[in-house]
C-alpha positions as CSV (number, residue, x, y, z in Angstrom):
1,X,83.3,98.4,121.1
2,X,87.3,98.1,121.6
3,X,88.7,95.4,119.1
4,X,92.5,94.8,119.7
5,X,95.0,94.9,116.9
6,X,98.8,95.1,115.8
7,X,99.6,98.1,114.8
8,X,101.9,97.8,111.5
9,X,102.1,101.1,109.9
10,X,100.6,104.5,109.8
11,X,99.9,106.5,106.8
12,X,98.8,109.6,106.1
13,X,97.0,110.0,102.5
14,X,96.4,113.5,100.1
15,X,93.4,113.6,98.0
16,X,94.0,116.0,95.7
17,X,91.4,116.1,93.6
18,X,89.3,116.7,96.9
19,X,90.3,120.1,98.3
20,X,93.6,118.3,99.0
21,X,91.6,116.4,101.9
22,X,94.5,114.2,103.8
23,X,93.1,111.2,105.6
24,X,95.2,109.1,107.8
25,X,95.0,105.5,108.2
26,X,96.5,102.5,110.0
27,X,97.4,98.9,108.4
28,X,96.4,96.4,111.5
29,X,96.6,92.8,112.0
30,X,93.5,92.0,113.9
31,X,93.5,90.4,117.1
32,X,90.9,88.1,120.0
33,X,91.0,88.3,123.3
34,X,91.9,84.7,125.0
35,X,89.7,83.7,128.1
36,X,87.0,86.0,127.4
37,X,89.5,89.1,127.8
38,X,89.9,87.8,131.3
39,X,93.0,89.1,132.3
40,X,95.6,86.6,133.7
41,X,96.1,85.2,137.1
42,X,100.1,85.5,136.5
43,X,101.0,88.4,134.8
44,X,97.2,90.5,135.3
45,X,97.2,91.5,131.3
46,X,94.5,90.1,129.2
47,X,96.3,87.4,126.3
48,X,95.5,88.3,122.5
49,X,95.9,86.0,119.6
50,X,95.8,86.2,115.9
51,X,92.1,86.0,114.8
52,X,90.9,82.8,113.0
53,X,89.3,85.1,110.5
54,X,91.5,88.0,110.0
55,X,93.2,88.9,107.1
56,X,97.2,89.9,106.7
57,X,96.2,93.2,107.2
58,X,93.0,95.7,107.8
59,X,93.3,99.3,106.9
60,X,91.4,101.3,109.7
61,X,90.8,105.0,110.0
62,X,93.0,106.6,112.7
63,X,90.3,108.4,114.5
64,X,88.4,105.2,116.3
65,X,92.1,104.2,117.7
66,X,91.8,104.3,121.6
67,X,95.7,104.0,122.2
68,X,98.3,101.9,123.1
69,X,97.7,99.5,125.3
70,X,101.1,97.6,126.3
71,X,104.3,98.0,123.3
72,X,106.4,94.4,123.8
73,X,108.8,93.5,121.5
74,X,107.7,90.4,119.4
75,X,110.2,88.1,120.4
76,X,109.9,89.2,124.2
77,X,108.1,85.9,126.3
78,X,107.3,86.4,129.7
């Protein structure tokens, strides 16, 4: 299952006392589809929104991330 997010920041971590394992991560702000991810009659892109339930920030693996989907400045409105 794809769960939309805001990407905030990448890291990458060292374990050192692990073979120096390095693990790389994401902080996310999680997101829900509006409409039922129903994209929209006017622009044809499906409308996200802050989740009721989300917290400031998740910290995901890096693997599970699909991609980017569309990069618009914050600010932008269309």
């Amino acid at each position: 299952m794809l769960l939309p997010a805001n990407l905030l920041a990448l890291f990458k971590i060292s374990d050192y006392t692990c073979e120096n394992a390095l693990r790389r991560v994401a902080a996310v702000q999680m997101l829900s589809a509006v409409n039922s991810g129903i994209p929209s009659d006017i622009h044809g892109l499906v409308i996200v929104q802050m989740r009721e339930d989300a917290r400031e920030f998740t910290i995901v693996d890096v693997g599970p991330i699909d991609g980017l989907v569309h990069r618009i400045p914050k600010g932008e409105r269309g």
